[in-house]
Structure formats: structure tokens, C-alpha cells
C-alpha positions as CSV (number, residue, x, y, z in Angstrom):
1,X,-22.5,207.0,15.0
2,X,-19.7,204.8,12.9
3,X,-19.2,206.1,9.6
4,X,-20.2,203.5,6.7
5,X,-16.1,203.1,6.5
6,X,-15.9,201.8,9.7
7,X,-18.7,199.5,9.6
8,X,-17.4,198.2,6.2
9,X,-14.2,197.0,7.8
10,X,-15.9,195.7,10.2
11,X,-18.0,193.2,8.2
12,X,-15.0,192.4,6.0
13,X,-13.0,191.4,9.4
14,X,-14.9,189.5,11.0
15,X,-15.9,188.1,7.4
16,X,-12.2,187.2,7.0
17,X,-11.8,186.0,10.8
18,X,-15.3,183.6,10.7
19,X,-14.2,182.3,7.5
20,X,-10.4,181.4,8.7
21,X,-11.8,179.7,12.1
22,X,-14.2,177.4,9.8
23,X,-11.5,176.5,8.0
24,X,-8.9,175.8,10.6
25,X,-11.9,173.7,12.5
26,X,-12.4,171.8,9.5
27,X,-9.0,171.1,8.6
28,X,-8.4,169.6,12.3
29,X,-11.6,167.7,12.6
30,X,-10.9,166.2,9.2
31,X,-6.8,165.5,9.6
32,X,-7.5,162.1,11.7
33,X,-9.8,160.9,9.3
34,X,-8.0,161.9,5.6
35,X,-4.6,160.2,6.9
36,X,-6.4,156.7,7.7
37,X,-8.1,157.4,4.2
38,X,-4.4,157.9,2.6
39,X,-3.0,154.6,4.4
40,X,-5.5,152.5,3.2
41,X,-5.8,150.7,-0.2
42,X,-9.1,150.7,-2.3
43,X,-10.3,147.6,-3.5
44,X,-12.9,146.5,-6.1
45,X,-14.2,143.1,-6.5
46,X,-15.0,141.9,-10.6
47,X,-17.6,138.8,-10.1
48,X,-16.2,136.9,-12.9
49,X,-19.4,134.6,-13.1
50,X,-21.9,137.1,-13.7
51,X,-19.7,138.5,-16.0
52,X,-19.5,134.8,-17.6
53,X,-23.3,134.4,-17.1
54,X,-23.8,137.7,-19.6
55,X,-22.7,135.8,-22.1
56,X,-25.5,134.4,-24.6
57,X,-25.4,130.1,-24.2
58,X,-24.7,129.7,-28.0
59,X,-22.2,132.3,-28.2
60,X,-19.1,131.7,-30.7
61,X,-15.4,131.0,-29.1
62,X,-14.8,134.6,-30.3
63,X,-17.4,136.0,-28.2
64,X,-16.2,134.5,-25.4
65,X,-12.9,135.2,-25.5
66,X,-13.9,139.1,-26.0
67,X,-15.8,139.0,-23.5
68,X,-12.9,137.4,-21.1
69,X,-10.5,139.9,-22.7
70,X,-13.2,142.4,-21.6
71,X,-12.5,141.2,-18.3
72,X,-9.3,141.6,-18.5
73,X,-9.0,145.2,-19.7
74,X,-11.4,146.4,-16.7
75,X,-9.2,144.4,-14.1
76,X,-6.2,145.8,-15.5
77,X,-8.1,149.1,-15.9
78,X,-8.8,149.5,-12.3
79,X,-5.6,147.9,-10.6
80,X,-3.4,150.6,-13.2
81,X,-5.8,153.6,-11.3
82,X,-4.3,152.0,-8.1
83,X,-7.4,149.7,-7.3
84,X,-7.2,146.0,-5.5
85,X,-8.5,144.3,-7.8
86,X,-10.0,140.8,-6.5
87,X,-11.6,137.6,-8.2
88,X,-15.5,137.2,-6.3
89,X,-14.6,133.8,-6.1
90,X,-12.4,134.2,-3.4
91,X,-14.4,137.0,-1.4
92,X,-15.4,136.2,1.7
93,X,-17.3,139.3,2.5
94,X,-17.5,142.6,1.1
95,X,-20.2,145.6,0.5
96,X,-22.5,145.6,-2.5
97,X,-20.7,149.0,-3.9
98,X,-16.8,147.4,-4.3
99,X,-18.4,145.2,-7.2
100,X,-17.9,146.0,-10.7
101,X,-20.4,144.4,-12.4
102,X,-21.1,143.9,-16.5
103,X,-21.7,146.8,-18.5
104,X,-24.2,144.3,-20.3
């Protein structure tokens, strides 16, 4: 019979050696994948009318230029973070999740 030594190295090889060939698998499986990710730019649409549309009808000039300067800052926001950044007036098409809507 193996001494508890013996099966204790045991375990922690094949541990060591299970853990290893999980990782290499993964690594391979996701290496296609991750360098079309990297090649690819994200992009973020800002609807500018809803955005417009938050604001109250008898809002002051002020309010409305804050809330265009608010605009602003989150377009400039996202395209510093390395975002596309496009107007939804000029979307053709594009999932629900790439808008940024009004915090309002």
C-alpha cells in the first residue's frame, strides 16, 4: 500500500498538471477571439434628442446650455476612454446597449 507521502504527491501532480492543461486549452480557444476583440474599436452612440427632450419646455437659456455642455463632457468623456463616439442622428443601425442615454 502507498504511503500517505506518495499519495500526496500524487494529488498535488496531477493537481498542478489538470490545472496547466485547462489553462493552456483556454488560452488557445480564446486567442482567435481576444485579437479580433483588440483590432476592433468600441463605439457608443449619445441620442442627442432624448437628451434635448429631458429638458423641461420652459427651461432658462442657462439650463439648456448646461445641459448641452452636459452633452459635451460625456462625449468627450467617453471618446478620451478610447470610445467612438457617434451623434444618433446619423445612426443607421445599432444595438440598444451602445446608447448612452440621460442620466435624467
Amino acid at each position: 500500500m502507498p504511503s500517505k507521502t506518495a499519495w500526496l504527491i500524487a494529488v498535488l501532480l496531477s493537481s498542478g498538471l489538470g490545472s496547466l492543461g485547462g489553462y493552456l486549452a483556454t488560452s488557445r480557444t480564446l486567442e482567435e477571439p481576444l485579437q479580433k476583440l483588440s483590432l476592433t474599436t468600441p463605439v457608443f452612440v449619445l441620442d442627442r434628442a432624448r437628451w434635448v427632450k429631458a429638458i423641461p419646455p420652459d427651461a432658462t437659456p442657462e439650463v439648456v446650455t448646461k445641459a448641452m455642455d452636459a452633452w459635451r463632457q460625456k462625449a468627450d468623456q467617453l471618446a478620451g476612454a478610447g470610445y467612438l463616439v457617434l451623434d444618433s442622428g446619423m445612426v443607421v443601425a445599432a444595438p440598444e446597449d451602445v446608447y448612452v442615454h440621460s442620466e435624467r
